[in-house]
C-alpha positions as CSV (number, residue, x, y, z in Angstrom):
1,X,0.0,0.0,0.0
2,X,1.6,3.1,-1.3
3,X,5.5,1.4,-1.4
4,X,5.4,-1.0,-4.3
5,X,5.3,0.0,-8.0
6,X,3.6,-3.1,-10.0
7,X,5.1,-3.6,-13.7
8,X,2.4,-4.2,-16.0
9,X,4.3,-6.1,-18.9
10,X,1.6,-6.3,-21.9
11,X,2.3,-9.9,-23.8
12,X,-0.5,-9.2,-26.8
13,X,0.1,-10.6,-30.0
14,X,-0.1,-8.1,-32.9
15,X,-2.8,-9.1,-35.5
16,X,-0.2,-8.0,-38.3
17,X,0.6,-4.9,-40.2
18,X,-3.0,-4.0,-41.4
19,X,-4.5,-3.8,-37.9
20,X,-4.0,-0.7,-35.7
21,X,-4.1,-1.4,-32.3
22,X,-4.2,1.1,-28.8
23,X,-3.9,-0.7,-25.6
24,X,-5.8,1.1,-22.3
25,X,-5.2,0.3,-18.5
26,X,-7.8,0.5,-15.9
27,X,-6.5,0.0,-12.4
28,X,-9.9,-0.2,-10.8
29,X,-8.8,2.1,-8.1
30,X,-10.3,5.5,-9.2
31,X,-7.4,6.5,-11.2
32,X,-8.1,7.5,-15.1
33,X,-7.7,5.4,-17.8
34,X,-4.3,5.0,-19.2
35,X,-3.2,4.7,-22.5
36,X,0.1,2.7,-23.1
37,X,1.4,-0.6,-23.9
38,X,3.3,-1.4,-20.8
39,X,2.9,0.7,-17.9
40,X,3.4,0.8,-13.9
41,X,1.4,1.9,-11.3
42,X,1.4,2.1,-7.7
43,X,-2.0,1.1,-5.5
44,X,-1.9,3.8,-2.9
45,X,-5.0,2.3,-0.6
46,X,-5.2,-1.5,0.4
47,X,-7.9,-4.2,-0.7
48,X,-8.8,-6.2,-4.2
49,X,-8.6,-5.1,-7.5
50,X,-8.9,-6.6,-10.9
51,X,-6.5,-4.8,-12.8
52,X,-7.6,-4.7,-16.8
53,X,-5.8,-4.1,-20.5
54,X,-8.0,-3.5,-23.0
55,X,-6.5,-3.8,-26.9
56,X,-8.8,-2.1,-29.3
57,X,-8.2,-3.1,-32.5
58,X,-8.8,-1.6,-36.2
59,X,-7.8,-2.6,-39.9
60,X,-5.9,0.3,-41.2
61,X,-7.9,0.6,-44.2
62,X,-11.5,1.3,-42.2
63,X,-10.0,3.2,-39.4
64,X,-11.3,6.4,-40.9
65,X,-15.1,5.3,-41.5
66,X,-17.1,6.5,-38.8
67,X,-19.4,3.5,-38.7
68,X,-16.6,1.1,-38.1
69,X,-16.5,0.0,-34.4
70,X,-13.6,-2.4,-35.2
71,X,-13.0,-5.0,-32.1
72,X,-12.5,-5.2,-28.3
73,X,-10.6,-7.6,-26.3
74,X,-9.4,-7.5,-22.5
75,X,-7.8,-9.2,-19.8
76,X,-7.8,-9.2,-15.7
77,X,-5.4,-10.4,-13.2
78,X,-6.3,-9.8,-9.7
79,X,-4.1,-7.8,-7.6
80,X,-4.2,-8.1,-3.7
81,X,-2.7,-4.8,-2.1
82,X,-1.9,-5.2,1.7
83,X,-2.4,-2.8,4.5
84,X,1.1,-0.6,5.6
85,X,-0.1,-2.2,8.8
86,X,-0.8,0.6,11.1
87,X,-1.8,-0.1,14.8
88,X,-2.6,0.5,18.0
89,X,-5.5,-0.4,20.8
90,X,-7.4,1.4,23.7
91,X,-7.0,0.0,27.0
92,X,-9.5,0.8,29.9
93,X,-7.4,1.5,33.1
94,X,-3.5,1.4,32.8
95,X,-3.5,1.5,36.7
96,X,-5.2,-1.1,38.1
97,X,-4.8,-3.6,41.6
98,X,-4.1,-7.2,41.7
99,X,-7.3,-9.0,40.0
100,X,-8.6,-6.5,38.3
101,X,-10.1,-6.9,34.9
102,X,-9.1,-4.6,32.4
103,X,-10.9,-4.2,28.6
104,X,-8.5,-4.2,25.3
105,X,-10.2,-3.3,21.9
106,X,-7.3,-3.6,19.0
107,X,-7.8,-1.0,16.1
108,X,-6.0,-2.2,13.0
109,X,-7.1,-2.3,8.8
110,X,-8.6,-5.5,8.4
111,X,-7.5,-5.8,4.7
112,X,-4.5,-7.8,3.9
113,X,-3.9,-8.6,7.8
114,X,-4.1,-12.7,8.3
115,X,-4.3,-12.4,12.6
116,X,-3.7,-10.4,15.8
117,X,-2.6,-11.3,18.9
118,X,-1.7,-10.3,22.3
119,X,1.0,-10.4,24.5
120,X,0.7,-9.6,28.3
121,X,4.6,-10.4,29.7
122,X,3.1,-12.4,32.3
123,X,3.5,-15.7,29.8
124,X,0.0,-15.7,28.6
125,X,-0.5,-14.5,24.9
126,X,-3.9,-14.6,23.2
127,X,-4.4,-14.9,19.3
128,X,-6.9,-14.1,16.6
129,X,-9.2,-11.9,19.3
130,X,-9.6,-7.8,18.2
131,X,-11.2,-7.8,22.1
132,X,-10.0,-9.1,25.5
133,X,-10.7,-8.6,29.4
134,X,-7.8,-9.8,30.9
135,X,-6.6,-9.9,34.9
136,X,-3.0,-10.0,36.1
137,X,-2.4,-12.4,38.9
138,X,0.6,-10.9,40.2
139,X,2.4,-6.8,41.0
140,X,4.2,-5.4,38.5
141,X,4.9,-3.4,35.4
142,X,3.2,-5.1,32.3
143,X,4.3,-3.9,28.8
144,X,1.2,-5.5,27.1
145,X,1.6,-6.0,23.4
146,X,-0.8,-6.0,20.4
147,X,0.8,-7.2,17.1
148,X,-0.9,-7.5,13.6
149,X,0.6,-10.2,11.2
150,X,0.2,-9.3,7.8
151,X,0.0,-11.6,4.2
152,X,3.0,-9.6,2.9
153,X,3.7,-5.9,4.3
154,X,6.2,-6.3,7.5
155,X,4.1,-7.4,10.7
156,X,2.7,-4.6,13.4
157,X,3.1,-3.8,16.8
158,X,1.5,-1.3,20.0
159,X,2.6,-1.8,23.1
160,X,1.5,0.4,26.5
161,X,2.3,-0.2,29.7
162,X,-0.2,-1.5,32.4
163,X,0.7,-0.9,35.7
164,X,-0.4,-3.8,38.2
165,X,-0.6,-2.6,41.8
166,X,-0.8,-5.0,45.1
167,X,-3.5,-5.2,48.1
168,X,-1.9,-4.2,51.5
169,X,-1.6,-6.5,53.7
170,X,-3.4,-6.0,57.3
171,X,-3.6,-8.5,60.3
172,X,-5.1,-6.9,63.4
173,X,-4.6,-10.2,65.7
174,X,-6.7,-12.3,67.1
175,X,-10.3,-11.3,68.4
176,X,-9.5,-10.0,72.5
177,X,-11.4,-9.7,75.6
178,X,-11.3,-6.3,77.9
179,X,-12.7,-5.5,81.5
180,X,-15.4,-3.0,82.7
181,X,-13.1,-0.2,83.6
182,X,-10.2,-2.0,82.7
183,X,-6.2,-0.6,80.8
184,X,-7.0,0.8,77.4
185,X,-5.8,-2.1,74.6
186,X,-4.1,-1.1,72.1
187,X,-4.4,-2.8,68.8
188,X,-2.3,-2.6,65.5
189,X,-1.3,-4.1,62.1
190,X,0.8,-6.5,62.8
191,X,2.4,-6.7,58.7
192,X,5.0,-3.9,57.7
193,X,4.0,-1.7,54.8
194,X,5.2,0.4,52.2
195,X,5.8,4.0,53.1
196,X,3.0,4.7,50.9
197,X,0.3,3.0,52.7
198,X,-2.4,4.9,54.2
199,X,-4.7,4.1,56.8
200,X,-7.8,4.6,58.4
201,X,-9.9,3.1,60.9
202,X,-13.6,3.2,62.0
203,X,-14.1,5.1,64.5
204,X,-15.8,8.3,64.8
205,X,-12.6,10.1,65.0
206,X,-11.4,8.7,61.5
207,X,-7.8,7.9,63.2
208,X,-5.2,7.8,60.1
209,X,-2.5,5.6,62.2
210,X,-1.2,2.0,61.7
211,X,-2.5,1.4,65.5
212,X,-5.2,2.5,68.1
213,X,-6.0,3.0,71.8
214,X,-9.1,1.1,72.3
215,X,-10.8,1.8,75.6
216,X,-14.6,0.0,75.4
217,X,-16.1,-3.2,73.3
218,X,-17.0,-3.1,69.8
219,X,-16.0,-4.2,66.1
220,X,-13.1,-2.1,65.3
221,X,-11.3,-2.3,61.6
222,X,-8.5,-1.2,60.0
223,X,-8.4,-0.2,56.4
224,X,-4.8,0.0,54.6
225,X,-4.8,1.6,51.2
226,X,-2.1,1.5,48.5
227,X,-2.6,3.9,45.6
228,X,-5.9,2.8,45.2
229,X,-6.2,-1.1,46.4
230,X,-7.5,-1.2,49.9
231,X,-7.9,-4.3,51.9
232,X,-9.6,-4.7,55.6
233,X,-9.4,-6.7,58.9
234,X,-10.9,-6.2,62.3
């Protein structure tokens, strides 16, 4: 599509010296007409065409009459122009937490293209599908690939990254007893975090610390938050 330049080679046989003949090209592609015996042309949008020479033919002694029509023959070949191959694909969250389900649409020129298929760097690749949800298992940086093989331009590829983000991790301990009037407990998560974990816990003061001063009975939880992916206990 728009690179190769296709040689037309016309392989008529002459009808002898008292014919006149004028040999036309039609591309099928919009172009004009073209009037030559051998010619070139170059197919600037992908798909099917049925290229065809027409030889119009004439005896040299009638060629001025007006009535005379003379004769009209023609030949096709079929020419299959591929796509350039041009890519690329939409992906609904590039930030997402462990589990997650994410949607992939592909957008590529169905003509000349044989497949698609995608690779997610985790070890799981999924052919001839435009359209995936997928889920990563596991943390991490993803750079998730979308290639287009093609019959006979060189083969396509988008890649983006998807960022996969884990759940905190928050143990409170076991469930605990306390007396009427009794010491304050204090209770806590138990798990170290990443500096960038928030917190907060449900009480009416909203505390925003890994541990609290519990002084009467009730269900108290903890929520731990990382960018996004939160995870519970009480």
């Amino acid at each position: 599509q728009g690179a190769t330049t296709i040689t037309f080679t016309n392989r008529s046989h002459p009808s002898g010296d008292s014919w006149t003949h004028k040999f036309y090209w039609d591309f099928r592609d919009g172009t004009p007409e073209e009037e030559n015996y051998s010619t070139s042309h170059l197919y600037t949008r992908a798909g099917i065409y049925r290229a065809m020479l027409k030889d119009t033919m004439k005896r040299n002694d009638l060629i001025l009459d007006p009535t005379y029509i003379g004769c009209v023959d023609s030949v096709e070949r079929t020419i299959y122009v591929d796509s350039t191959g041009e890519i690329s694909f939409i992906v609904s969250d590039t930030s997402v937490c462990v589990g997650q389900t994410i949607s992939l649409a592909g957008e590529y020129s169905r003509l000349g293209s044989r497949t698609v298929a995608w690779d997610f760097a985790d070890g799981n690749i999924i052919n001839d599908l435009s359209e995936v949800v997928y889920s990563f298992d596991e943390p991490g940086t993803y750079p998730v690939t979308f290639s287009l093989f093609n019959n006979i331009c060189p083969n396509a590829t988008a890649t983006k990254d998807v960022v996969v983000k884990p759940f905190p991790k928050v143990d409170l301990g076991n469930d605990t007893v306390m007396c009427p009037n009794g010491e304050p407990i204090i209770i806590r998560n138990y798990i170290a975090q990443d500096p960038e974990v928030t917190y907060l816990w449900n009480v009416k003061t909203k505390d925003v610390t890994p541990e609290l001063m519990v002084r009467g009975p009730g269900v108290y939880s903890l929520t731990a938050d990382y960018k996004g992916c939160a995870t519970t206990d009480s």
